[in-house]
PyMOL CGO cylinders between C-alpha atoms (Angstrom):
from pymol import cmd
from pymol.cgo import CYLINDER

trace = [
    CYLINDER, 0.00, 0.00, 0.00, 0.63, 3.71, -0.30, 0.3, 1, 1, 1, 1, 1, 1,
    CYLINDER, 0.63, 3.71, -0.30, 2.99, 4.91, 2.44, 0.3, 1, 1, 1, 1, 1, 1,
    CYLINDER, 2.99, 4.91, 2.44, 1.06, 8.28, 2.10, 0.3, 1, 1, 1, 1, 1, 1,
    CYLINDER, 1.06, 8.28, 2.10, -2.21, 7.06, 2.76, 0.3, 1, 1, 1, 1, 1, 1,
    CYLINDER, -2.21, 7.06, 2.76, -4.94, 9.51, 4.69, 0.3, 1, 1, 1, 1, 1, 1,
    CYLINDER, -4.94, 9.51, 4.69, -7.60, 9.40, 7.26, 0.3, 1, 1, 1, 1, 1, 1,
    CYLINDER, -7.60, 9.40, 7.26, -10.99, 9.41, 6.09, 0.3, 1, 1, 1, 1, 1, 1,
    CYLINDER, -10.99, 9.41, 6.09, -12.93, 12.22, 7.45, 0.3, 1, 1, 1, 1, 1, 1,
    CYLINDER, -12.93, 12.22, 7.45, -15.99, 12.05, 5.74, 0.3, 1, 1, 1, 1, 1, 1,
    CYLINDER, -15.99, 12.05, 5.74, -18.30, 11.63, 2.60, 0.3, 1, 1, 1, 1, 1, 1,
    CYLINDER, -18.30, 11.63, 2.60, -20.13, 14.06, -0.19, 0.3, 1, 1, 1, 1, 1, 1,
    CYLINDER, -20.13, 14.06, -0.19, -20.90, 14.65, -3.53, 0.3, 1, 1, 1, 1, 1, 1,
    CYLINDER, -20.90, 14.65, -3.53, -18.86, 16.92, -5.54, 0.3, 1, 1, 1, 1, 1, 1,
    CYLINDER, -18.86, 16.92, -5.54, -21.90, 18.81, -7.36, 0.3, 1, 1, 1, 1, 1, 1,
    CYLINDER, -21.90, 18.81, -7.36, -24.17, 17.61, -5.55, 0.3, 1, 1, 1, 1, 1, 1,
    CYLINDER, -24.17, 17.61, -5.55, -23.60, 14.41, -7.97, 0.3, 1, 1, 1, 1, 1, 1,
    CYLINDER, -23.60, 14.41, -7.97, -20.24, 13.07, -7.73, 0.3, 1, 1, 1, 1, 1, 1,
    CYLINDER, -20.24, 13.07, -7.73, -19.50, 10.87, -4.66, 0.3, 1, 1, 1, 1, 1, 1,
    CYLINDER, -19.50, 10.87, -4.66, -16.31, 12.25, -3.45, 0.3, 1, 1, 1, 1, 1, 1,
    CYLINDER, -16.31, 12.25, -3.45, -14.47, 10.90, 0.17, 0.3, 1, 1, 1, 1, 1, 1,
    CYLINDER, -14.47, 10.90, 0.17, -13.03, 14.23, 2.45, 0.3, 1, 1, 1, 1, 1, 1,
    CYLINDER, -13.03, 14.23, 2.45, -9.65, 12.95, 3.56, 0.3, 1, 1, 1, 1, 1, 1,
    CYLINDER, -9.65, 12.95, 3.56, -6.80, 14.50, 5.52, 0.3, 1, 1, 1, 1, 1, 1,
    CYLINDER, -6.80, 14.50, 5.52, -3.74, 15.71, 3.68, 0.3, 1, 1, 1, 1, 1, 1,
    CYLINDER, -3.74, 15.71, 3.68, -1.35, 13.36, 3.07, 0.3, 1, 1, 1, 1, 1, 1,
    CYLINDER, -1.35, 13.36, 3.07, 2.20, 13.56, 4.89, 0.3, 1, 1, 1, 1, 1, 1,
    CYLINDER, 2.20, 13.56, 4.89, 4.43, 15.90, 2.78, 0.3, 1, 1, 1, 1, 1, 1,
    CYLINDER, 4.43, 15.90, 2.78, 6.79, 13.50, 0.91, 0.3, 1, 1, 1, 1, 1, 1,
    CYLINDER, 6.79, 13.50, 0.91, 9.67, 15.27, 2.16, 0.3, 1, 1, 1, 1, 1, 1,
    CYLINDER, 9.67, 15.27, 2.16, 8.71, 14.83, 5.55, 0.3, 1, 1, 1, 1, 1, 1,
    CYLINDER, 8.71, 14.83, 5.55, 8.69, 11.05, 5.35, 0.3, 1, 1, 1, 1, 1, 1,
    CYLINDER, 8.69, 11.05, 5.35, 11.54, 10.87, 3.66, 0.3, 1, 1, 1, 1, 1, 1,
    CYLINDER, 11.54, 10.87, 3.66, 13.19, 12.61, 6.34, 0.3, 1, 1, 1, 1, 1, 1,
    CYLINDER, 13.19, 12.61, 6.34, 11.85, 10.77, 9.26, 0.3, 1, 1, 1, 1, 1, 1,
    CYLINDER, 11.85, 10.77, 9.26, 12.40, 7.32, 7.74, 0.3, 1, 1, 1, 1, 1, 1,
    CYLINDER, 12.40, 7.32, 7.74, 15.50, 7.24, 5.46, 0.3, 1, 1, 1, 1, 1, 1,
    CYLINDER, 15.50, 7.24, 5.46, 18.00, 5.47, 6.59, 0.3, 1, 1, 1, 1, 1, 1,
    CYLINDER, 18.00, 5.47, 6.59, 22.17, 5.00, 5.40, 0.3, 1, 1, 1, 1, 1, 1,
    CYLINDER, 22.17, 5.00, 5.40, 24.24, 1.99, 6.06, 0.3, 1, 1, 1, 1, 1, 1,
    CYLINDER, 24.24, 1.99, 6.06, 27.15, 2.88, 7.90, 0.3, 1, 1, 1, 1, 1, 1,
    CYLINDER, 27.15, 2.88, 7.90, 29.97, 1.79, 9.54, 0.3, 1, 1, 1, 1, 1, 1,
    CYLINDER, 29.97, 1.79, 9.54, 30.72, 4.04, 12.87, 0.3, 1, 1, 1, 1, 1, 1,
    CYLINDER, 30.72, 4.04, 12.87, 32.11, 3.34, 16.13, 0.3, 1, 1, 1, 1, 1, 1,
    CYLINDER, 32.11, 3.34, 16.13, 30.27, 4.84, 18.96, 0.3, 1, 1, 1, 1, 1, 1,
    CYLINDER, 30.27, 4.84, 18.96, 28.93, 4.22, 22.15, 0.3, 1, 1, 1, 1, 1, 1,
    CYLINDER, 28.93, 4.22, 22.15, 26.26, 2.57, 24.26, 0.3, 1, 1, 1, 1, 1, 1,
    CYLINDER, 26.26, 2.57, 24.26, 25.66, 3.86, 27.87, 0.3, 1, 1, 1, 1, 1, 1,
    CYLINDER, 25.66, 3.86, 27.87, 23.05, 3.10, 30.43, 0.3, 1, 1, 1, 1, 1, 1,
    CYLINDER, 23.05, 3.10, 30.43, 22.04, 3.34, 33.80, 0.3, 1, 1, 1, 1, 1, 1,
    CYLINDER, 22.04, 3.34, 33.80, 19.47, 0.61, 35.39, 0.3, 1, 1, 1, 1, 1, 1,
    CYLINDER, 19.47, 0.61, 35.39, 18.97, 2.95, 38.81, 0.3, 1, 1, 1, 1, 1, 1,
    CYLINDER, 18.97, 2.95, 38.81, 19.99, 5.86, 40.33, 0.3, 1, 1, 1, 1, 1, 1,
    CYLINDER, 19.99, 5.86, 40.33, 21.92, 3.41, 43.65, 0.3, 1, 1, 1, 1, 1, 1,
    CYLINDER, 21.92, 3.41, 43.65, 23.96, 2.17, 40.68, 0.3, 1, 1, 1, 1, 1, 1,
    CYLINDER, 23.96, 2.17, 40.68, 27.10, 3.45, 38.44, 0.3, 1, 1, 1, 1, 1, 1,
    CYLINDER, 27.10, 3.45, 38.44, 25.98, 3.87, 34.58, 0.3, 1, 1, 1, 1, 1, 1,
    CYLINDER, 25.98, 3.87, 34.58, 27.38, 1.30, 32.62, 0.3, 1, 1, 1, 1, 1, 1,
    CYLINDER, 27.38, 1.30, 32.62, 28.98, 1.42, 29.21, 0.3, 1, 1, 1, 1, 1, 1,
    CYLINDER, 28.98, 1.42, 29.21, 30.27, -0.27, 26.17, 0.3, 1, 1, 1, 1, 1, 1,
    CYLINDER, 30.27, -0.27, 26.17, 32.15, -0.14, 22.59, 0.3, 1, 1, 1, 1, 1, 1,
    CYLINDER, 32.15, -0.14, 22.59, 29.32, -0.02, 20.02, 0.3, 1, 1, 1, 1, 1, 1,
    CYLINDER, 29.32, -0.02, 20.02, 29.29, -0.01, 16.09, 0.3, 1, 1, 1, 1, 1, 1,
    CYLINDER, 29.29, -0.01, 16.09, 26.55, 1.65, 14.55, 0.3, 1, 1, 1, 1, 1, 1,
    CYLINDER, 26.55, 1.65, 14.55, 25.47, -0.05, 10.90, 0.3, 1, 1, 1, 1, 1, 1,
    CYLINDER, 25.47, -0.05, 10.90, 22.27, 1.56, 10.15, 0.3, 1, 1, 1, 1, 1, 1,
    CYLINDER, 22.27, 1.56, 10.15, 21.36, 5.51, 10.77, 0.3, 1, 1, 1, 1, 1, 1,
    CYLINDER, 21.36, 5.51, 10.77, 18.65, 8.26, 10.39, 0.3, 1, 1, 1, 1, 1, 1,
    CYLINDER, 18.65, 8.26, 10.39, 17.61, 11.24, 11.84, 0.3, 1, 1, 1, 1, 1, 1,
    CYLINDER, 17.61, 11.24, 11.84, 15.16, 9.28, 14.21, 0.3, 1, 1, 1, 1, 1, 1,
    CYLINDER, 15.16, 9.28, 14.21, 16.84, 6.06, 15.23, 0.3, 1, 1, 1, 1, 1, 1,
    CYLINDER, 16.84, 6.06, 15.23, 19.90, 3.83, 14.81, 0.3, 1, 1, 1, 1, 1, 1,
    CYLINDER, 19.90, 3.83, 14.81, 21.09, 0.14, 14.49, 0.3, 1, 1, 1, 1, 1, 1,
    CYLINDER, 21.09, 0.14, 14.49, 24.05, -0.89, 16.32, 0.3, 1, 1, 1, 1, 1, 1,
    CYLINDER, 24.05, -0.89, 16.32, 26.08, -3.79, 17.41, 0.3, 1, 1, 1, 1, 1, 1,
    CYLINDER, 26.08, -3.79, 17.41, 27.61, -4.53, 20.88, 0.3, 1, 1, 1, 1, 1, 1,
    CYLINDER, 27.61, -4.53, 20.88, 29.26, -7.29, 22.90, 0.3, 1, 1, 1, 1, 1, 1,
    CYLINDER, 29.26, -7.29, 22.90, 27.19, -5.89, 25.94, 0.3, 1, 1, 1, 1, 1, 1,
    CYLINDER, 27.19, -5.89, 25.94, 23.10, -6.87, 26.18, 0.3, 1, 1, 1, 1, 1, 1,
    CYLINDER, 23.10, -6.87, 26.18, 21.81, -3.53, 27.32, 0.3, 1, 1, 1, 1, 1, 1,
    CYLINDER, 21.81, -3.53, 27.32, 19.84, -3.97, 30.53, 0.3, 1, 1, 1, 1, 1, 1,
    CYLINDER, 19.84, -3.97, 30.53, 18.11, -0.88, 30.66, 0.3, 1, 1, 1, 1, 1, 1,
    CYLINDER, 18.11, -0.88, 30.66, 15.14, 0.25, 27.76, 0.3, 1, 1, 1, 1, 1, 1,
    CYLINDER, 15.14, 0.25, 27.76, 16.75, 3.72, 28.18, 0.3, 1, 1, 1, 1, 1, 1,
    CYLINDER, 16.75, 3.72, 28.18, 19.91, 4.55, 26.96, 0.3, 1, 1, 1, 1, 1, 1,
    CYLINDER, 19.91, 4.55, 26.96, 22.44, 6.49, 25.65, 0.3, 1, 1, 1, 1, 1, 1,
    CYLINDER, 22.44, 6.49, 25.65, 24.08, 6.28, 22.41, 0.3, 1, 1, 1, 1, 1, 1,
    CYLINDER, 24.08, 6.28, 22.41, 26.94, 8.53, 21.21, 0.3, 1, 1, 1, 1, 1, 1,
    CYLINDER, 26.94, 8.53, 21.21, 28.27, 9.11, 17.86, 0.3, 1, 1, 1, 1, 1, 1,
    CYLINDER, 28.27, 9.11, 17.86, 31.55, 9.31, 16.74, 0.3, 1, 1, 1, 1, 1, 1,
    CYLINDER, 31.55, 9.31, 16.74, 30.97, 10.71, 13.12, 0.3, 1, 1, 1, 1, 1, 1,
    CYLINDER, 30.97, 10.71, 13.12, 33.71, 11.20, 10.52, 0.3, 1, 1, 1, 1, 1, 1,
    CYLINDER, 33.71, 11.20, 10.52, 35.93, 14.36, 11.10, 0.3, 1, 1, 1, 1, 1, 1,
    CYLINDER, 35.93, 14.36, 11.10, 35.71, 15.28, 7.62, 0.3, 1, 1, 1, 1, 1, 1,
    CYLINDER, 35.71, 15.28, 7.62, 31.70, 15.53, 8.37, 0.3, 1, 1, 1, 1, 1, 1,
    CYLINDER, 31.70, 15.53, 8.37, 32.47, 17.45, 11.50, 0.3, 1, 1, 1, 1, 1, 1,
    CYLINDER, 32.47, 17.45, 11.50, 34.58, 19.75, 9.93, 0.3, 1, 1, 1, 1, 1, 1,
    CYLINDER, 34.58, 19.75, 9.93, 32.02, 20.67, 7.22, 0.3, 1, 1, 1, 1, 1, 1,
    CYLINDER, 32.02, 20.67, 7.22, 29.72, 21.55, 9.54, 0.3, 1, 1, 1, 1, 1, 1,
    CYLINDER, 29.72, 21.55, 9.54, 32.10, 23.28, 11.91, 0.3, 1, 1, 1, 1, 1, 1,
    CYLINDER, 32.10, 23.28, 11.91, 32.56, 25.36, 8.91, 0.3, 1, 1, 1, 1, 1, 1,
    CYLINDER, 32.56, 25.36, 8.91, 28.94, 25.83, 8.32, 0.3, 1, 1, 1, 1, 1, 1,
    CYLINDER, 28.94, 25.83, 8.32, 27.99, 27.24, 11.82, 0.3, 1, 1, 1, 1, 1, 1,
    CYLINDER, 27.99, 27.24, 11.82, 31.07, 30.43, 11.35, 0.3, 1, 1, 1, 1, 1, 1,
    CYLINDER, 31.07, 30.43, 11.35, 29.78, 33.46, 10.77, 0.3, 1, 1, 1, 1, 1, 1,
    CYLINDER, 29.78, 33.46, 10.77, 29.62, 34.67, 7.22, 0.3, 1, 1, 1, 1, 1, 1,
    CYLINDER, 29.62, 34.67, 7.22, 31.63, 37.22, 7.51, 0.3, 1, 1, 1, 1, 1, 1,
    CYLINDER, 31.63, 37.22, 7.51, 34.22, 35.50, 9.98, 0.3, 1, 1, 1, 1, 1, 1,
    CYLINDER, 34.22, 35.50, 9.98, 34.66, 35.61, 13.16, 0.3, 1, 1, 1, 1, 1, 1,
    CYLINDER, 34.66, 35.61, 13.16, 35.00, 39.06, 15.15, 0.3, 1, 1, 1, 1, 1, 1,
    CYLINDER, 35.00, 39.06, 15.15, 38.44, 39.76, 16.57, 0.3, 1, 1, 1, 1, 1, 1,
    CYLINDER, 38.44, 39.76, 16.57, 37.34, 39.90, 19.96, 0.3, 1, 1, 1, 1, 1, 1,
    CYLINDER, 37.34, 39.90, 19.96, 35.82, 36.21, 20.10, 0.3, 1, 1, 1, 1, 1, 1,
    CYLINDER, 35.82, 36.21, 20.10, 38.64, 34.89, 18.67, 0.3, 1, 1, 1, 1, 1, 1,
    CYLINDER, 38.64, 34.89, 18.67, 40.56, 32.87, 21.14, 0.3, 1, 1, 1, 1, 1, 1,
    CYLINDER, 40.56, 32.87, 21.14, 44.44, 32.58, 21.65, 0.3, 1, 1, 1, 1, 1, 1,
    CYLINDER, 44.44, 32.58, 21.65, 45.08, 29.15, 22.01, 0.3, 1, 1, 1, 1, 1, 1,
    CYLINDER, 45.08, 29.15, 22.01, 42.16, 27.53, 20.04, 0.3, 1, 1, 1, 1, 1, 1,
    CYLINDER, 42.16, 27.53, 20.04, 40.27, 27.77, 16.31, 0.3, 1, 1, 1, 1, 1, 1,
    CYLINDER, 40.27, 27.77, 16.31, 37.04, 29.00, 15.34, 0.3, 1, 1, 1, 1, 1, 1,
    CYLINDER, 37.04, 29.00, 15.34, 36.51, 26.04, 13.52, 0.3, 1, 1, 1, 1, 1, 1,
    CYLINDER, 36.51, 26.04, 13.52, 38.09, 23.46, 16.26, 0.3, 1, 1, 1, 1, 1, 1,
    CYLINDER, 38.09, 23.46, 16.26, 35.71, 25.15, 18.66, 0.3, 1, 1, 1, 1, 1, 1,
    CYLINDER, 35.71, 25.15, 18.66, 33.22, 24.86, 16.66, 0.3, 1, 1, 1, 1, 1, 1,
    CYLINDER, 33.22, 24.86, 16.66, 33.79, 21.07, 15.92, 0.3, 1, 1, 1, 1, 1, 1,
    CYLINDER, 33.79, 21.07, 15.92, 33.42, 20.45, 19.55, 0.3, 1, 1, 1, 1, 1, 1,
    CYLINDER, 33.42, 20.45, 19.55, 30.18, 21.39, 19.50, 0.3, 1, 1, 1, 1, 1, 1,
    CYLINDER, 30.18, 21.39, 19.50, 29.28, 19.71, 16.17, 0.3, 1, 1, 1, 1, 1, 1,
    CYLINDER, 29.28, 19.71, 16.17, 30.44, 16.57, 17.85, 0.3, 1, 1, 1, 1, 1, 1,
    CYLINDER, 30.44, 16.57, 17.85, 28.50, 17.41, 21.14, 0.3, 1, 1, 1, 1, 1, 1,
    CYLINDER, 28.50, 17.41, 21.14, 25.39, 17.19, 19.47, 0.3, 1, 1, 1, 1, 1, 1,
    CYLINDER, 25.39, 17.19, 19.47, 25.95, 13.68, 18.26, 0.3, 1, 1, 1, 1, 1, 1,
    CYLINDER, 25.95, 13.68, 18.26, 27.54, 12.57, 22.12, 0.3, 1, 1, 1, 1, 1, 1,
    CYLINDER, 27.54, 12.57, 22.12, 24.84, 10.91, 24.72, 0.3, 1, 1, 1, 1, 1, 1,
    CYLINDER, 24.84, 10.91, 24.72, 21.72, 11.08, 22.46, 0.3, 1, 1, 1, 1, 1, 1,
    CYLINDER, 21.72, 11.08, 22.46, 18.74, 9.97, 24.61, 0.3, 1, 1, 1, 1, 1, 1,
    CYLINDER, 18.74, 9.97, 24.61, 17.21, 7.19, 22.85, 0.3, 1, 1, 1, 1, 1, 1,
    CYLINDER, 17.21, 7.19, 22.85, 14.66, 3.78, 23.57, 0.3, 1, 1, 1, 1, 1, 1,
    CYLINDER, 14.66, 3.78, 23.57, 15.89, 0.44, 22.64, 0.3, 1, 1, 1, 1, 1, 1,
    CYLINDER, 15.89, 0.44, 22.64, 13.06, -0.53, 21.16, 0.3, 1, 1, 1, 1, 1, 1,
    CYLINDER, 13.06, -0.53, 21.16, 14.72, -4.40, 20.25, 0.3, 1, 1, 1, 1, 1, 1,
    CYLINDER, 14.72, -4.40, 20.25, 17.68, -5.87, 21.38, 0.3, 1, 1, 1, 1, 1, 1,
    CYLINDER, 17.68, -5.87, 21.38, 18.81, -9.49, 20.33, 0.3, 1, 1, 1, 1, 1, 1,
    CYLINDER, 18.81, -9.49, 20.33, 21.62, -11.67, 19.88, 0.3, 1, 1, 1, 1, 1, 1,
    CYLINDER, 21.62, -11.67, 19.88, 23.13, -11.77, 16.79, 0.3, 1, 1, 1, 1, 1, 1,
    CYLINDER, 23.13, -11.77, 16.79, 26.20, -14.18, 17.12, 0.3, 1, 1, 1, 1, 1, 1,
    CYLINDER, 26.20, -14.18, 17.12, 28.68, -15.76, 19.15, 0.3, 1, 1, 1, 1, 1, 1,
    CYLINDER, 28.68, -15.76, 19.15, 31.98, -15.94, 18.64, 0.3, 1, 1, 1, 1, 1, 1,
    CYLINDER, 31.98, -15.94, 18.64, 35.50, -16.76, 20.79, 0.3, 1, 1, 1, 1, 1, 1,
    CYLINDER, 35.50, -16.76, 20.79, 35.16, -13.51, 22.72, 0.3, 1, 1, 1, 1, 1, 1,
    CYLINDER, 35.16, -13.51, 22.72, 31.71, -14.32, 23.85, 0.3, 1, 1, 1, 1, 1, 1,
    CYLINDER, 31.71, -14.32, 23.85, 28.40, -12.86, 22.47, 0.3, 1, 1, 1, 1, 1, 1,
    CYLINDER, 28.40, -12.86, 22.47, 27.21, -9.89, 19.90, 0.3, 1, 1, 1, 1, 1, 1,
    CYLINDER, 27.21, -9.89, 19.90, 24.06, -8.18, 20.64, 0.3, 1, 1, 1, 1, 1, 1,
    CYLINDER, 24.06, -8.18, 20.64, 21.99, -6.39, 17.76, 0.3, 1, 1, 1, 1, 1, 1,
    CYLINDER, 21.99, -6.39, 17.76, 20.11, -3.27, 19.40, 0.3, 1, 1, 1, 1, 1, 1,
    CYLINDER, 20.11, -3.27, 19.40, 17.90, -1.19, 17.24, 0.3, 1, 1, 1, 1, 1, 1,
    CYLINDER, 17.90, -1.19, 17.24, 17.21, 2.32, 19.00, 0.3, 1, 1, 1, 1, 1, 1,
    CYLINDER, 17.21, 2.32, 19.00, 14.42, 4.84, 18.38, 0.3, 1, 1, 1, 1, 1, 1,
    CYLINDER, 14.42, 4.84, 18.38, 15.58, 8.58, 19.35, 0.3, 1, 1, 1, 1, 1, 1,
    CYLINDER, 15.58, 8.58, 19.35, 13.51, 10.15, 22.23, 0.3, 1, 1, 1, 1, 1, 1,
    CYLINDER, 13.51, 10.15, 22.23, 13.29, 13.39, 19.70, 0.3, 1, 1, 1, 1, 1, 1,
    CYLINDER, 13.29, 13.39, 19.70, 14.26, 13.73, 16.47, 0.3, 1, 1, 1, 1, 1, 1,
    CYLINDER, 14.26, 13.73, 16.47, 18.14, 14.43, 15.84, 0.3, 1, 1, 1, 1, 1, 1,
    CYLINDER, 18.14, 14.43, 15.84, 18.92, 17.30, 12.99, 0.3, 1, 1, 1, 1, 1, 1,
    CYLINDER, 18.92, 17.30, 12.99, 22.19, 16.40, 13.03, 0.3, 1, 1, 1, 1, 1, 1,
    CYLINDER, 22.19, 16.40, 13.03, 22.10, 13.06, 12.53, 0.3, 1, 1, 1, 1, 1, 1,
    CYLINDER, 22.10, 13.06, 12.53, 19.82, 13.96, 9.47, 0.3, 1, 1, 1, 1, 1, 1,
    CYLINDER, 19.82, 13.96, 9.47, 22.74, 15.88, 8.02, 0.3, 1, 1, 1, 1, 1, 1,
    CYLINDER, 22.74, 15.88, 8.02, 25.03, 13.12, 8.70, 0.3, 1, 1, 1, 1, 1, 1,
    CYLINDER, 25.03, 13.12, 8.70, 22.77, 10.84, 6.61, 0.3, 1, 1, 1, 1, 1, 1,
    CYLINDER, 22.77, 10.84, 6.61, 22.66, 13.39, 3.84, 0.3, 1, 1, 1, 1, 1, 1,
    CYLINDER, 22.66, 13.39, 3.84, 26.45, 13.94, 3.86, 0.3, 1, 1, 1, 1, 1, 1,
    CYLINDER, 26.45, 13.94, 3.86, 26.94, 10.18, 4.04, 0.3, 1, 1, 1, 1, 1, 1,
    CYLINDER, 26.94, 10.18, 4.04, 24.69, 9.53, 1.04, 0.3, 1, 1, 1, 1, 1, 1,
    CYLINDER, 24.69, 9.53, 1.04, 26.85, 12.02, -0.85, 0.3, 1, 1, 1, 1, 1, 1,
    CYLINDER, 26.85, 12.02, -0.85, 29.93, 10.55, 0.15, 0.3, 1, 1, 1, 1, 1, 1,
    CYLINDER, 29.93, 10.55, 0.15, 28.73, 6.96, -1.27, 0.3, 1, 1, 1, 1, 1, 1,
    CYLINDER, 28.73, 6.96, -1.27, 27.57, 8.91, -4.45, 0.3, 1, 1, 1, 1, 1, 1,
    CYLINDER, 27.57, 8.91, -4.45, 30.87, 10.41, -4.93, 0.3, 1, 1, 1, 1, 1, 1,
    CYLINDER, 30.87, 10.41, -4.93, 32.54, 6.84, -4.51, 0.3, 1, 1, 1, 1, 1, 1,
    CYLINDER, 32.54, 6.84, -4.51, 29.92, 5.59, -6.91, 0.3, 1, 1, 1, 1, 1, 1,
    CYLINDER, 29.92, 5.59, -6.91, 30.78, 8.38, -9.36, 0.3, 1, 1, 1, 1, 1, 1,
    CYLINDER, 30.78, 8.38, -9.36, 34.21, 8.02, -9.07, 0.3, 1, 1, 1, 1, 1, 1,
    CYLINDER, 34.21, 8.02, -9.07, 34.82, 4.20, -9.62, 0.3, 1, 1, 1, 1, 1, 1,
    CYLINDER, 34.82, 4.20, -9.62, 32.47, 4.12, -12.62, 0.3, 1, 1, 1, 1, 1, 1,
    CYLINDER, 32.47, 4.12, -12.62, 34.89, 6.80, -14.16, 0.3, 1, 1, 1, 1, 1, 1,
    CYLINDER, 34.89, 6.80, -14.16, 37.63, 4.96, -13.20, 0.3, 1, 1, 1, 1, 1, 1,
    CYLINDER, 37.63, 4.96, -13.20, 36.22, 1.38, -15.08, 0.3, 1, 1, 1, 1, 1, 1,
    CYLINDER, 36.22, 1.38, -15.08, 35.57, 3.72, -18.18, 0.3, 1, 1, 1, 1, 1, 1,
    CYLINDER, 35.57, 3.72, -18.18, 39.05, 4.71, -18.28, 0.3, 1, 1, 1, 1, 1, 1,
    CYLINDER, 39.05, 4.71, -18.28, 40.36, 0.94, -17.47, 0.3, 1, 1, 1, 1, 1, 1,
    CYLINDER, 40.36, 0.94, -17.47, 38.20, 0.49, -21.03, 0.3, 1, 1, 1, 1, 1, 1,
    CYLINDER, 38.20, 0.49, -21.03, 38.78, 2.88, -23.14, 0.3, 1, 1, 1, 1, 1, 1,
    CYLINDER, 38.78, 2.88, -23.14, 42.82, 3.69, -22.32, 0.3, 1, 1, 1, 1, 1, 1,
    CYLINDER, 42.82, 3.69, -22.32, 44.19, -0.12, -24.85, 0.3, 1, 1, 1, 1, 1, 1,
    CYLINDER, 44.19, -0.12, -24.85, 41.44, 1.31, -27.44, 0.3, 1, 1, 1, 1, 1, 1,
    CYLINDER, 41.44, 1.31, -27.44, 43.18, 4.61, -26.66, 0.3, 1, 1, 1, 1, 1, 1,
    CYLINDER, 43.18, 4.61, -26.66, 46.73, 2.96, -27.26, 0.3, 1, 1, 1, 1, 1, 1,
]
cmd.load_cgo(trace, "trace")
């Protein structure tokens, strides 16, 4: 079926002839594309939680396969214990970097904010990479995926407690980045072919 479908709200006729259905508007294309698009990936990251306040939070190495701008799919040697958790990011520096650059003024930075020892664009890195670090999120499945000699991997698929903006740029920039490698070795097979015609 349609993934745009609408509600129903209620029957006429156009005219007074015409039977015609009255129906919500649909979801804007865009929209779902955004909430539900998803990029394979391969990223470490992190997996934190914290079953009660009497105890320490625990964490673990992750590796995040599967992202979009509302959830994520990641594997772990440790079985979260806790529905809530924290997951944390650690996105490609090249990606940070772009949107470091993105978040400078236009017109630079004023003399007076810049600092001695650091870089507008280190600075703000930091904060590009902040946004991505302890994202609150529900595990909404977590189950084992294999065994091996160091002991069990866990699959955990996670649902964002509120939609992440960043994340949906990393998906965009990621999608680019595949398209570029895409673009890129095609060129390079036509040149394999045509360079001994060429000779």
């Amino acid at each position: 079926g349609s993934a745009f479908s609408s509600a129903i709200r209620g029957r006429g006729r156009l005219g007074g002839r015409l039977p015609v259905l009255l129906v919500e508007a649909p979801i804007a294309a865009s929209t779902y594309r955004r909430d539900t698009y998803r990029v394979s990936v391969c990223l470490r990251g992190k997996l934190a939680w914290q079953d009660n306040a009497k105890v320490a939070p625990v964490e673990a190495d992750a590796v995040l396969t599967n992202i979009s701008g509302g959830g994520a799919q990641l594997y772990s040697r440790c079985r979260p214990t806790s529905e809530w958790v924290h997951v944390t990011l650690n996105a490609p520096q090249s990606f940070v970097e772009e949107q470091a650059r993105r978040h400078l003024p236009r017109g630079g930075v004023p003399v007076k904010s810049l600092s001695l020892t650091r870089s507008p664009v280190a600075e703000a890195g930091e904060r590009v990479q902040a946004q991505l670090t302890e994202l609150r999120a529900r595990a909404v499945s977590v189950r084992l995926h294999s065994r091996d000699e160091r002991g069990p991997v866990y699959a955990v698929s996670l649902a964002y407690c509120e939609k992440q903006e960043v994340c949906f740029q990393l998906v965009r920039y990621l999608e680019r980045q595949a398209l570029h490698r895409c673009a890129r070795s095609a060129e390079d097979q036509r040149t394999a072919m045509t360079g001994p015609m060429a000779a």
